[in-house]
C-alpha beads as a LAMMPS data file, in Angstrom:
LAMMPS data file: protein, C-alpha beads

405 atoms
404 bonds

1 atom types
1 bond types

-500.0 500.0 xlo xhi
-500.0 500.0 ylo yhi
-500.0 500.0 zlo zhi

Masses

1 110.0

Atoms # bond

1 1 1 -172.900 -162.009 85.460
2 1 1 -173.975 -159.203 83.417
3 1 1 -172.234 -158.141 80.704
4 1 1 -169.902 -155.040 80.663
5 1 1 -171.037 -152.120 79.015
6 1 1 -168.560 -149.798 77.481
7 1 1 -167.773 -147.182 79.862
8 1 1 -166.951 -149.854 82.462
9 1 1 -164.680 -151.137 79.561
10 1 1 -162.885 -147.814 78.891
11 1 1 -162.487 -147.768 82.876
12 1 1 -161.129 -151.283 82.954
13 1 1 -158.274 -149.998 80.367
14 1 1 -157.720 -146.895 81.997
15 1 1 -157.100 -148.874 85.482
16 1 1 -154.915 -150.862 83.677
17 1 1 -152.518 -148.510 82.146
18 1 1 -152.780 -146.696 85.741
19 1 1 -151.283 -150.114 87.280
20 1 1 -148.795 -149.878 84.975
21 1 1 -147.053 -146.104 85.130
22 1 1 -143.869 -147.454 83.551
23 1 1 -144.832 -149.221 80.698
24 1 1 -147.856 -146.065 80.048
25 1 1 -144.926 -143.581 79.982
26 1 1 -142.585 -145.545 77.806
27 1 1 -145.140 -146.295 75.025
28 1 1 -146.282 -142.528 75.291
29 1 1 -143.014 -141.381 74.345
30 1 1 -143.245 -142.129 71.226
31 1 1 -146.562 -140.192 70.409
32 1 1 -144.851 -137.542 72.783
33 1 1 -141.764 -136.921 70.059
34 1 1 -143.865 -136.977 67.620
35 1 1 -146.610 -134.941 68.089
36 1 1 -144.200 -132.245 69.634
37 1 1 -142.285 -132.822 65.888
38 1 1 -145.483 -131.979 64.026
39 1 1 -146.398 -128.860 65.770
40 1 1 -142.917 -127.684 66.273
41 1 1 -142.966 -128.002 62.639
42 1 1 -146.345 -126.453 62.015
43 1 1 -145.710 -123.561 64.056
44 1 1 -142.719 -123.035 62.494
45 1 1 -144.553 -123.405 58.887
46 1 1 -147.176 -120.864 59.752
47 1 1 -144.364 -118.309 61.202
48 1 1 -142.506 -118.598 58.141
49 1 1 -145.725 -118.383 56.011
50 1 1 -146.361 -114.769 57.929
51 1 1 -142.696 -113.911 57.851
52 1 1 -142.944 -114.141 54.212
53 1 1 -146.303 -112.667 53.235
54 1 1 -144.899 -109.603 54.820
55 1 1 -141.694 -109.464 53.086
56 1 1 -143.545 -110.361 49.987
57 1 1 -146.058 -107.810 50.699
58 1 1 -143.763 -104.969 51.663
59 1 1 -141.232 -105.465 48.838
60 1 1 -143.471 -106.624 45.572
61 1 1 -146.639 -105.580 43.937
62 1 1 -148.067 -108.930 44.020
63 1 1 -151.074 -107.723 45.697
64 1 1 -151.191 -104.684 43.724
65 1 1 -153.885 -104.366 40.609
66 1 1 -152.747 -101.788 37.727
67 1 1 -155.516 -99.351 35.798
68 1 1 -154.197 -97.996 32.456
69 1 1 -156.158 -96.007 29.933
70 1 1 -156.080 -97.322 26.334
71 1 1 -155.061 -94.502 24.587
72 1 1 -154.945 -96.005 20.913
73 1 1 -156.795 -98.179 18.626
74 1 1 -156.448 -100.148 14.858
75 1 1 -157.996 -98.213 12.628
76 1 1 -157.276 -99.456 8.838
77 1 1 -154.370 -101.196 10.188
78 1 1 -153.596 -97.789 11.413
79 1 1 -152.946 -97.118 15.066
80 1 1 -154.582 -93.897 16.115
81 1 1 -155.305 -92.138 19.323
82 1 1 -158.978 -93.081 20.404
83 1 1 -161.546 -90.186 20.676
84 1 1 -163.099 -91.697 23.484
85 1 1 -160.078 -92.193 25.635
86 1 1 -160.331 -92.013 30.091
87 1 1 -158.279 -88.874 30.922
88 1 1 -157.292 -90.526 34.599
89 1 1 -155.916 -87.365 36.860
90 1 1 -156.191 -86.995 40.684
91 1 1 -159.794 -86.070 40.413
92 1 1 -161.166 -89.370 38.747
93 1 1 -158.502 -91.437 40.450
94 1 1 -160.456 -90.256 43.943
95 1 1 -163.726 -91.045 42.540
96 1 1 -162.988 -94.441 41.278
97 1 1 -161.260 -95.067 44.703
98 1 1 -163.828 -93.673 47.430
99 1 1 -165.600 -96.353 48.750
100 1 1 -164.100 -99.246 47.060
101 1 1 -163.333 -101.697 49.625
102 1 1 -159.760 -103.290 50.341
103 1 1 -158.018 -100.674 49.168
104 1 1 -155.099 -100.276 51.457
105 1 1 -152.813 -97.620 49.141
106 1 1 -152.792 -96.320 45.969
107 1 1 -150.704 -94.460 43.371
108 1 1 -151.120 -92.660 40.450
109 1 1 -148.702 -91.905 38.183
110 1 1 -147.149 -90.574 34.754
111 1 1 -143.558 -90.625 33.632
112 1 1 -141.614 -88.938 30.852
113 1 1 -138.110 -87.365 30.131
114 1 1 -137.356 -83.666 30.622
115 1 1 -134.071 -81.209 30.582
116 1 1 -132.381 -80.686 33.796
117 1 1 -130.070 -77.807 34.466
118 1 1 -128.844 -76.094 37.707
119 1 1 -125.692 -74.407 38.826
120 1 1 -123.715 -77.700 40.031
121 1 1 -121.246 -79.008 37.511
122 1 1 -121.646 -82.301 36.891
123 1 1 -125.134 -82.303 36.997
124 1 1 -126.512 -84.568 33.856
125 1 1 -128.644 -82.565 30.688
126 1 1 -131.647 -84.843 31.043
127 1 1 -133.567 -87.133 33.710
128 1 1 -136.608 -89.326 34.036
129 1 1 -139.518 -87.434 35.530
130 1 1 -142.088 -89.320 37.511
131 1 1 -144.958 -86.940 38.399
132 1 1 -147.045 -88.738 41.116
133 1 1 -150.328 -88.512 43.620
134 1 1 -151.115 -91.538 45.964
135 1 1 -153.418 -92.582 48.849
136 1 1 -152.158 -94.454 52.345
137 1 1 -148.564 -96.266 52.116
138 1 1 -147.830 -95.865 48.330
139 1 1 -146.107 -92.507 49.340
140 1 1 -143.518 -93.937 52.085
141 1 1 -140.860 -94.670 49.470
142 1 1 -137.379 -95.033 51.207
143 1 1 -135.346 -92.075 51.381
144 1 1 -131.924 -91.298 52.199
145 1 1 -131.941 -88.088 53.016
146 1 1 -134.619 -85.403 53.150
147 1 1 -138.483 -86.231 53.487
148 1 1 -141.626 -87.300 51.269
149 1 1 -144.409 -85.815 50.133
150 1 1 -147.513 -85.492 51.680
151 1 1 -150.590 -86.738 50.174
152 1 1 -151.762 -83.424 49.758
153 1 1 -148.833 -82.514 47.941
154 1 1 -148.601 -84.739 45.621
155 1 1 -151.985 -83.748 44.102
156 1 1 -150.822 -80.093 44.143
157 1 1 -148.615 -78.313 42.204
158 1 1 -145.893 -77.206 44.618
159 1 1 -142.293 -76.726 42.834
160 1 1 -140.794 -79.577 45.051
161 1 1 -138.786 -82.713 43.916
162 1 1 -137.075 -86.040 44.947
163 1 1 -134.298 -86.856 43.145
164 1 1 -132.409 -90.382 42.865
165 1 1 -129.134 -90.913 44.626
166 1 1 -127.271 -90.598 41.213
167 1 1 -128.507 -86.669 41.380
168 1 1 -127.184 -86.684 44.922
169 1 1 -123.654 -86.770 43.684
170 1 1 -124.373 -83.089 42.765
171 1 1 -127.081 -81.744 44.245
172 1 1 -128.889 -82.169 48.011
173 1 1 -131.494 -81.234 50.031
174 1 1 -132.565 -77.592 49.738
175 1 1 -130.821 -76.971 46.568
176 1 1 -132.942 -75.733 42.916
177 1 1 -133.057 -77.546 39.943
178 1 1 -134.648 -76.042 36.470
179 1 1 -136.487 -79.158 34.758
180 1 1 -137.949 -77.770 31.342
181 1 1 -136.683 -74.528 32.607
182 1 1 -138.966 -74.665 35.997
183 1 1 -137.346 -74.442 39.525
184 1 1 -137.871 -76.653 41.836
185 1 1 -136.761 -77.392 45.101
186 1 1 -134.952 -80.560 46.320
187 1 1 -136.977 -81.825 49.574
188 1 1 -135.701 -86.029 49.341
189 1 1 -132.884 -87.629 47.961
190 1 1 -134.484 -92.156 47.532
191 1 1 -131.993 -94.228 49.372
192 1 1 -128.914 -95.946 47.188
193 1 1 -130.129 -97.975 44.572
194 1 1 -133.716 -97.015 44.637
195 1 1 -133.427 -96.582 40.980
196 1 1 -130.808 -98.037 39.515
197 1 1 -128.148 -95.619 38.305
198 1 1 -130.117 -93.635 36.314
199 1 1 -131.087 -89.901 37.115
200 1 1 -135.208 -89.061 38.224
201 1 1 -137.010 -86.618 39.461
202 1 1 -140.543 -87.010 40.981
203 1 1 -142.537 -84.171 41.541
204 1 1 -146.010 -83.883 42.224
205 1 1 -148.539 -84.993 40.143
206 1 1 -150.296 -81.569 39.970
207 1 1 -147.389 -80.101 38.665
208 1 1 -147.347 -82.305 35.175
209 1 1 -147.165 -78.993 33.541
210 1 1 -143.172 -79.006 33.461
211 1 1 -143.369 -81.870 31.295
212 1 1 -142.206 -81.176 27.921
213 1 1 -144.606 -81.628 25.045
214 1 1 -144.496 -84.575 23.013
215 1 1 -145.933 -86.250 19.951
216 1 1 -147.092 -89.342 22.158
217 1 1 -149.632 -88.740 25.045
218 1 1 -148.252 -90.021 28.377
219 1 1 -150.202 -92.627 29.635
220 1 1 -151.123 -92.455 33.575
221 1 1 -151.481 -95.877 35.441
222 1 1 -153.387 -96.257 38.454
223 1 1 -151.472 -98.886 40.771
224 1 1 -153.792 -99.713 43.544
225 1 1 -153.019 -102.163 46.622
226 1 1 -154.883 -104.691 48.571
227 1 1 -154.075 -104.925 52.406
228 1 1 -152.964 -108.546 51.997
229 1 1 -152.238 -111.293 49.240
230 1 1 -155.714 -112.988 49.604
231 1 1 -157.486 -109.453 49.395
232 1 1 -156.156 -108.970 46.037
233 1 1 -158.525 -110.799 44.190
234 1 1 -161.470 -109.244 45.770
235 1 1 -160.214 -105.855 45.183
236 1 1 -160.115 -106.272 41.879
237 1 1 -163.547 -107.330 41.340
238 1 1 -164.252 -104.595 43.074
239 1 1 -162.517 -102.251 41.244
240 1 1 -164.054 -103.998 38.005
241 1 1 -167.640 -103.354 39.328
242 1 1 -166.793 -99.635 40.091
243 1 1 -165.858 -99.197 36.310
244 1 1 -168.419 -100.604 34.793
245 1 1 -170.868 -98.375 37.268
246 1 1 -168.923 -94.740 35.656
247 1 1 -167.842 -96.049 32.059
248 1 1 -170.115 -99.151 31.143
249 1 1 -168.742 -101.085 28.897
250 1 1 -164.960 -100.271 29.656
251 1 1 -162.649 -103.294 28.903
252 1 1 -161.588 -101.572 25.449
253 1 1 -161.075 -98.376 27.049
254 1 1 -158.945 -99.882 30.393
255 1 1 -157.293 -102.025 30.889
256 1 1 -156.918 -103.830 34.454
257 1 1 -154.415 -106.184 35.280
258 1 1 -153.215 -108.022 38.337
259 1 1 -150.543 -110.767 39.381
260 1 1 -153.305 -113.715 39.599
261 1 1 -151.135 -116.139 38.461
262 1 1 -148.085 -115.301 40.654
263 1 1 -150.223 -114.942 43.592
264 1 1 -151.395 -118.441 42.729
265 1 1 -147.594 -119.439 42.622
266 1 1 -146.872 -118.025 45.742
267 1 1 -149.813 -119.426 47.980
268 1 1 -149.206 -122.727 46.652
269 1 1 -145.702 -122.464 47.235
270 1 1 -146.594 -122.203 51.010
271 1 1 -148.679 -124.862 50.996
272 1 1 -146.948 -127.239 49.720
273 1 1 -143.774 -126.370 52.365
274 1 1 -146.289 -127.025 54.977
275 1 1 -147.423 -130.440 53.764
276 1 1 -144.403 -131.565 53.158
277 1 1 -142.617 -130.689 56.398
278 1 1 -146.009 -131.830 58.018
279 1 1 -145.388 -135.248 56.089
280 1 1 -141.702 -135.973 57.388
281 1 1 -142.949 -135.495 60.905
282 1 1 -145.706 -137.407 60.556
283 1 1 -143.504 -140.602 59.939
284 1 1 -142.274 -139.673 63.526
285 1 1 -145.717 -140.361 65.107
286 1 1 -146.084 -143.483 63.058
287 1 1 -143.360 -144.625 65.132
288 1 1 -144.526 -143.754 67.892
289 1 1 -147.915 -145.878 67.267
290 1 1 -145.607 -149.083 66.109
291 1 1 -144.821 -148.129 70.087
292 1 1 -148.176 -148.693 71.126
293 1 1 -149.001 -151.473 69.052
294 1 1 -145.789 -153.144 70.430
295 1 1 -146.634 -152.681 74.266
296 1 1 -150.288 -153.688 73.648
297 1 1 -149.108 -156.763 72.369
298 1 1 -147.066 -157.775 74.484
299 1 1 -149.824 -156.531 77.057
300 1 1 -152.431 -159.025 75.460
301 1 1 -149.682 -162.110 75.652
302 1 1 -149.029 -161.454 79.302
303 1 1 -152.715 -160.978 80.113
304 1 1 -153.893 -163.782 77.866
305 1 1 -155.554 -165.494 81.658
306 1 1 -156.815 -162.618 82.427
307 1 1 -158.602 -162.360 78.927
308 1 1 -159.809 -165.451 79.222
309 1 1 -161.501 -164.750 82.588
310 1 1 -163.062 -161.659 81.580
311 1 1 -164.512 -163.607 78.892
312 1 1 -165.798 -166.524 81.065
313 1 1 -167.394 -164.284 83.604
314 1 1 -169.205 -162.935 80.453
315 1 1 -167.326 -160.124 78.747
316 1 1 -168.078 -159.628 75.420
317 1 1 -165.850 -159.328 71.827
318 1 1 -166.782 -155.633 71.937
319 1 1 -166.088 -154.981 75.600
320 1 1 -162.426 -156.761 75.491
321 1 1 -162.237 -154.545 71.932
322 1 1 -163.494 -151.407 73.473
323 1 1 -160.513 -151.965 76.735
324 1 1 -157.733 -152.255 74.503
325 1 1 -158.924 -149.624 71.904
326 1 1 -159.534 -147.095 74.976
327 1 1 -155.571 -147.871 76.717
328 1 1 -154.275 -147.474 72.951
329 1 1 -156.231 -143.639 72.638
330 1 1 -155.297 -142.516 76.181
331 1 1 -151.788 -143.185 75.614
332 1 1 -152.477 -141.423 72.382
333 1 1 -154.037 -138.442 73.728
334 1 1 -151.705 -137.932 76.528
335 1 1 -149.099 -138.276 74.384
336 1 1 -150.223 -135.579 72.406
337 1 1 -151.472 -133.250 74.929
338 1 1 -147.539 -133.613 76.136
339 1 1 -146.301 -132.999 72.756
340 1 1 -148.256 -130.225 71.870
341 1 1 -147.016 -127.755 74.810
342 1 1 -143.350 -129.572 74.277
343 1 1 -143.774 -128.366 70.406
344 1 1 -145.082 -124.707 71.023
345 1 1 -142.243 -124.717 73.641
346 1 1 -139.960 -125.421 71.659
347 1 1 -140.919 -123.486 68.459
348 1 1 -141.184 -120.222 69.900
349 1 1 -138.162 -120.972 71.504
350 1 1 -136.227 -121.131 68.154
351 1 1 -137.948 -118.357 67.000
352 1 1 -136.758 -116.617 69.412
353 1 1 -132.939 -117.606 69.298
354 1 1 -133.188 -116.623 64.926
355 1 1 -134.326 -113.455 66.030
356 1 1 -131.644 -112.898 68.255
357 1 1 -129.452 -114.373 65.660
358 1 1 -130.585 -112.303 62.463
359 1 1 -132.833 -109.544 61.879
360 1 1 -135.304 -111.472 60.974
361 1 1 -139.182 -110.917 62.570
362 1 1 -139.791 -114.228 63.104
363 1 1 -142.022 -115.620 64.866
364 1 1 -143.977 -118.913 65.499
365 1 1 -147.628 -118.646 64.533
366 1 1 -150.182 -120.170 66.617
367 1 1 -153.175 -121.771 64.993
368 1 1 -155.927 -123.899 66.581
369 1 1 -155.839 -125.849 63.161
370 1 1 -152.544 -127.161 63.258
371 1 1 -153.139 -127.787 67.547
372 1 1 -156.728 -129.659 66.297
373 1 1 -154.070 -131.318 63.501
374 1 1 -151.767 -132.780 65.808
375 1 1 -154.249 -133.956 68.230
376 1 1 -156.521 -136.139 65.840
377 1 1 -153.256 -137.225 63.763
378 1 1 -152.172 -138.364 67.279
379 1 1 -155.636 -140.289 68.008
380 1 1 -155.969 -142.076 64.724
381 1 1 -152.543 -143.482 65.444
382 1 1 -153.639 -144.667 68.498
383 1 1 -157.141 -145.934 67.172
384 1 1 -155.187 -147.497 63.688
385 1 1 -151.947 -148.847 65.711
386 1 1 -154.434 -150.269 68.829
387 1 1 -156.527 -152.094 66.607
388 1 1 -155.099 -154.856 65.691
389 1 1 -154.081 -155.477 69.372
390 1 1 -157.501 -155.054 70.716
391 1 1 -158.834 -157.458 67.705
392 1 1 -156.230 -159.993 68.815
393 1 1 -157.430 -159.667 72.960
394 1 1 -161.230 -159.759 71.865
395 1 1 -160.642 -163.122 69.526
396 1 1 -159.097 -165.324 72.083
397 1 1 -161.053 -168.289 73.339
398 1 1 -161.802 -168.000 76.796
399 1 1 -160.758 -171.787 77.601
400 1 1 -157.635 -171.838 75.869
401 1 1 -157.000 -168.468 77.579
402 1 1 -157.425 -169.614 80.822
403 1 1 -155.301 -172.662 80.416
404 1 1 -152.707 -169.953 79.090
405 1 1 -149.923 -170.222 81.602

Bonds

1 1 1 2
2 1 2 3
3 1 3 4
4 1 4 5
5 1 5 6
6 1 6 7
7 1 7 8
8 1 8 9
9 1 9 10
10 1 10 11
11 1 11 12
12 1 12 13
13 1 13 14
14 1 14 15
15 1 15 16
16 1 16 17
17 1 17 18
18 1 18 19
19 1 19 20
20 1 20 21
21 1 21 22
22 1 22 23
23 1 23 24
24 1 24 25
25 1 25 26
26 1 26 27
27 1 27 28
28 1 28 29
29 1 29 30
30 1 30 31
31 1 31 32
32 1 32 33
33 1 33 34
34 1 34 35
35 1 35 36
36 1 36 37
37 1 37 38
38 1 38 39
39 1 39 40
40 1 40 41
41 1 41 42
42 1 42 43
43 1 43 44
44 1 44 45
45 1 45 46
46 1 46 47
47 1 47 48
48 1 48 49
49 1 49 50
50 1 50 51
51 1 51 52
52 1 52 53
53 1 53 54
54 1 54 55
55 1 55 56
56 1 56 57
57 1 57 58
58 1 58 59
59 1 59 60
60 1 60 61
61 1 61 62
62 1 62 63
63 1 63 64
64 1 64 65
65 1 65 66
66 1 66 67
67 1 67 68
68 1 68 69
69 1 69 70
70 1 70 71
71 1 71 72
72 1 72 73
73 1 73 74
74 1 74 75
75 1 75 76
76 1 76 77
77 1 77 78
78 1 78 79
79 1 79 80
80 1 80 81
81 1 81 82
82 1 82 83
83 1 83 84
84 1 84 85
85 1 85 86
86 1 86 87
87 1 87 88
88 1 88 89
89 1 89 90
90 1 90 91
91 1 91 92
92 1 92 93
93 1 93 94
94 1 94 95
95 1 95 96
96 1 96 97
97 1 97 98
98 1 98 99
99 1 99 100
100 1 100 101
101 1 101 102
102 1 102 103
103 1 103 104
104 1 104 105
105 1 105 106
106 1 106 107
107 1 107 108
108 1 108 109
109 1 109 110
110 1 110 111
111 1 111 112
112 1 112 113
113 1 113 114
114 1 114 115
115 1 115 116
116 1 116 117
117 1 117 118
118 1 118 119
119 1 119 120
120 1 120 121
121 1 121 122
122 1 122 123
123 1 123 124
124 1 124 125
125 1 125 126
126 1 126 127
127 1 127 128
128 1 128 129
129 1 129 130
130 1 130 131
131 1 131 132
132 1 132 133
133 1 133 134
134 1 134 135
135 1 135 136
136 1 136 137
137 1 137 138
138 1 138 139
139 1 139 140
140 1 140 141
141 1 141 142
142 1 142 143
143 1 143 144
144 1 144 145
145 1 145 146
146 1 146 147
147 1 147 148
148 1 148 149
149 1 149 150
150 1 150 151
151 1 151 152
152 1 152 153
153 1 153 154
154 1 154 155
155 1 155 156
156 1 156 157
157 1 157 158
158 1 158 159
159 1 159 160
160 1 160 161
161 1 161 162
162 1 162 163
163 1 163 164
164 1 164 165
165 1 165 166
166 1 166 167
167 1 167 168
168 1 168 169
169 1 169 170
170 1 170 171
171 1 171 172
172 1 172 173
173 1 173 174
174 1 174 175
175 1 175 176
176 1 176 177
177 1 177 178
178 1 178 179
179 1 179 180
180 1 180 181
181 1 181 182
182 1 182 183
183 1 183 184
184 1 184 185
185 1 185 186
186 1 186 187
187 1 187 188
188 1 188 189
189 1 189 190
190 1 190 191
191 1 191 192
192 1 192 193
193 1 193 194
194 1 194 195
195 1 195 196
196 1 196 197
197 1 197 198
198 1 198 199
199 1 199 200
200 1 200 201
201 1 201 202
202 1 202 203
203 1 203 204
204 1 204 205
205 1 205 206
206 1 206 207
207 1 207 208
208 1 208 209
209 1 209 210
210 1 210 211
211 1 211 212
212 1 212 213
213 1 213 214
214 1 214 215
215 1 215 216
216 1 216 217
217 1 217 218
218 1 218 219
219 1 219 220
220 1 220 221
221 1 221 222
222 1 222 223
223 1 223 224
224 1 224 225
225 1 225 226
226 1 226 227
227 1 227 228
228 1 228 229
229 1 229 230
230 1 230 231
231 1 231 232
232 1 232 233
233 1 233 234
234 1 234 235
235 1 235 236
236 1 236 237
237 1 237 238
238 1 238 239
239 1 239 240
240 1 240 241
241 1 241 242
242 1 242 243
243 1 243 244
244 1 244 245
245 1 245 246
246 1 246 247
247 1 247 248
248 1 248 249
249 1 249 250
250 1 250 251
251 1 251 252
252 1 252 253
253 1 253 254
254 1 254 255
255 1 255 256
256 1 256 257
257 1 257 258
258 1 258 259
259 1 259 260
260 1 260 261
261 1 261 262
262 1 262 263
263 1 263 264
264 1 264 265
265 1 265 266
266 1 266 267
267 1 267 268
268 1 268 269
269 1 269 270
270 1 270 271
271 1 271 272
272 1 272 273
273 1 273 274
274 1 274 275
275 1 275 276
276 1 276 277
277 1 277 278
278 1 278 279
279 1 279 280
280 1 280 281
281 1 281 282
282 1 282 283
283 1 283 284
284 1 284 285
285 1 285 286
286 1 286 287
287 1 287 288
288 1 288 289
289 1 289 290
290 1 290 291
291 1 291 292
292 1 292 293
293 1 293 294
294 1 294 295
295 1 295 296
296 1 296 297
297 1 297 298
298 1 298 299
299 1 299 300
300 1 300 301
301 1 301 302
302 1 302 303
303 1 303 304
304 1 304 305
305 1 305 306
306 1 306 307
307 1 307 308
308 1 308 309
309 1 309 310
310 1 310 311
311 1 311 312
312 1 312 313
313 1 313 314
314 1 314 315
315 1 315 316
316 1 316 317
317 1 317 318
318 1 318 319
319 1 319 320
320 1 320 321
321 1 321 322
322 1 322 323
323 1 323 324
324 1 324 325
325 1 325 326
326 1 326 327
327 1 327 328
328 1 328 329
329 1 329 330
330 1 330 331
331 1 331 332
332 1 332 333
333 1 333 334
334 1 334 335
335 1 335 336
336 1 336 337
337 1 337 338
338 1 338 339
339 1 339 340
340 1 340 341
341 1 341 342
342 1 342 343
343 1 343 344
344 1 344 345
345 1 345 346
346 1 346 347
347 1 347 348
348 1 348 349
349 1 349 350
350 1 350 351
351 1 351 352
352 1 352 353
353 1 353 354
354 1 354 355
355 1 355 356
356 1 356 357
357 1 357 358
358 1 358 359
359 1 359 360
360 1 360 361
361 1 361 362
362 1 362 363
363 1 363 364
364 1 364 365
365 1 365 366
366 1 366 367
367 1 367 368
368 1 368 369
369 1 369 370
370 1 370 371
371 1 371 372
372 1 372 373
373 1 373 374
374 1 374 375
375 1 375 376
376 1 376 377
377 1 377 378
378 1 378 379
379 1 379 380
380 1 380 381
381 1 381 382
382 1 382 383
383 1 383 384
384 1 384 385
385 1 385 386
386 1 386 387
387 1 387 388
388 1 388 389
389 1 389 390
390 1 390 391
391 1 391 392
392 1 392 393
393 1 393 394
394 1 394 395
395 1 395 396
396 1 396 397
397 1 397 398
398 1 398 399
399 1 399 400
400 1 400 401
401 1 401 402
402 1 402 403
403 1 403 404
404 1 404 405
């Protein structure tokens, strides 16, 4: 008789665990719980990984990259204003933004401290001015009461103003307030706490002019904002590259500086959540392949005669191998087919109860990488825990087999 090749081998297995529906279902269990643990857990991971790039996102500047004209140098162990300083304004703000890619939002702005006055009692002698202009989202600060600027106002000179909640105390929307001596007119009121408890005014950047003057120069600073965390880098390559194309040699003129190294902090902070909850599941699929490994043992004792006939009738070491090895990775695979809609089941299912619990936007990501992750985790098992079976079937003697009672 012919020897079996391996396909009839795999089909030989196959039959087998098919003879066989309870023991196939018990020993899947295990890779069942296990793989449904790992992508529970990784869908969870990458939900909480989005969850938290947003917050970070929407309440930090990690992903923001700051431009700030050097306005003095050592001269004689003097420090003096430099004659060849960057005078940034709305104008060369625009043209160092347009057509710079990644740029999701920008803001430009200057600060300083002028009088205040008004006919409210109570209202303090002095604030902190913040004139600004910005691009996109920069703008949508949160108010309390009132509105924001539009873009094109803040690169005008319109006698508005947004004052902190501290100023609120005495003045509100629609009221004037003389800073330097110029009126303006209160449009916003930020929301509690926006600044602390001290009293500001922004106006628009155009109107700088009711600044008073002072013996230091103000310094602008040019905050610009990547769309995401991983765009920040790019951006400010790019940004980089667009200097050096209008100033040249710039880096003693500008300076440019990012969060690199808390970004860093931050992705690998994510990462290494995911690994490790990925880890502790994993341990639940290793038991599930001691599973295997136990049934296909005790498989191989009870079918020792059968072995040995196979053997006789002129099976070879491979093709006994190639049976055991091919029940171990369809119990595997089903197992893990099972546990992957059990763990996306599940996942978005607690997703769903924290959102209904919190206000939290949670949700569970879906990634083919972490489906592709379970499933081959789940097949090694079954390849690593069904080998020593399968070597243990394919190394029996076919006469001592078949006198196996």
């Amino acid at each position: 008789m012919p020897p079996l090749g391996p396909n009839a081998s795999i089909q030989v297995g196959l039959a087998t665990l098919a003879a066989n529906p309870l023991r196939t279902a018990l020993s899947t269990l295990g890779i069942v719980m296990g793989s449904a643990s790992l992508v529970a857990v990784l869908a969870l991971g990458d939900g909480v990984e989005q969850y938290a790039r947003a917050q970070i996102e929407g309440t930090t500047d990690l992903q923001a990259i700051q431009i700030t004209p050097v306005f003095y140098q050592q001269v004689n162990a003097e420090r003096m204003v430099r004659a060849d300083t960057i005078h940034l304004d709305v104008a060369e703000a625009t043209s160092l933004l347009d057509g710079v890619p990644g740029v999701a939002s920008a803001i430009l702005t200057v600060s300083g401290a002028a009088p205040l006055a008004g006919t409210r009692p109570g209202l303090p002698s002095a604030a902190e001015v913040i004139a600004a202009w910005f691009r996109g989202e920069a703008g949508a600060v949160e108010l309390g009461a009132g509105r924001r600027f539009t873009e094109e106002e803040s690169a005008g000179n319109a006698p508005i103003a947004i004052i902190s909640d501290t100023l609120a105390r005495v003045l509100s929307v629609g009221d004037t307030l003389l800073l330097n001596g110029h009126p303006l007119t209160v449009v916003g009121v930020l929301a509690r706490r926006a600044m602390g408890e001290r009293p500001m005014v922004a106006i628009p950047f155009g109107a700088l002019g009711v600044l008073p003057g002072g013996f230091a120069p103000r310094v602008p600073s040019l905050n610009v904002s990547a769309g995401s965390l991983e765009g920040a880098e790019p951006l400010r390559h790019a940004l980089e590259t667009r200097l050096t194309e209008r100033y040249g040699s710039w880096k003693e003129r500008i300076r440019v500086n990012s969060n690199r190294g808390r970004l860093e902090q931050a992705s690998q902070g994510m990462l290494v959540f995911k690994l490790v909850m990925g880890a502790i599941t994993g341990i639940s699929l290793l038991v599930g392949g001691v599973g295997i490994m136990n049934v296909l043992l005790a498989a191989v004792a009870e079918r020792t005669r059968e072995i040995g006939i196979r053997k006789a009738a002129g099976a070879r070491r491979r093709d006994i191998l190639t049976q055991f090895l091919a029940e171990s990775v369809a119990i595997a695979m089903a197992g893990s087919f099972i546990g992957i809609a059990i763990g996306l089941g599940g996942a978005f299912g607690i997703t769903a109860i924290i959102r209904a619990q919190s206000e939290a936007e949670l949700y569970a990501g879906f990634a083919w990488s972490s489906i592709a992750i379970s499933a081959l985790a789940a097949i090694a098992v079954g390849l690593i825990f069904g080998s020593y079976p399968a070597l243990r079937a394919a190394r029996l003697s076919p006469i001592e087999a078949i006198r196996h009672e």
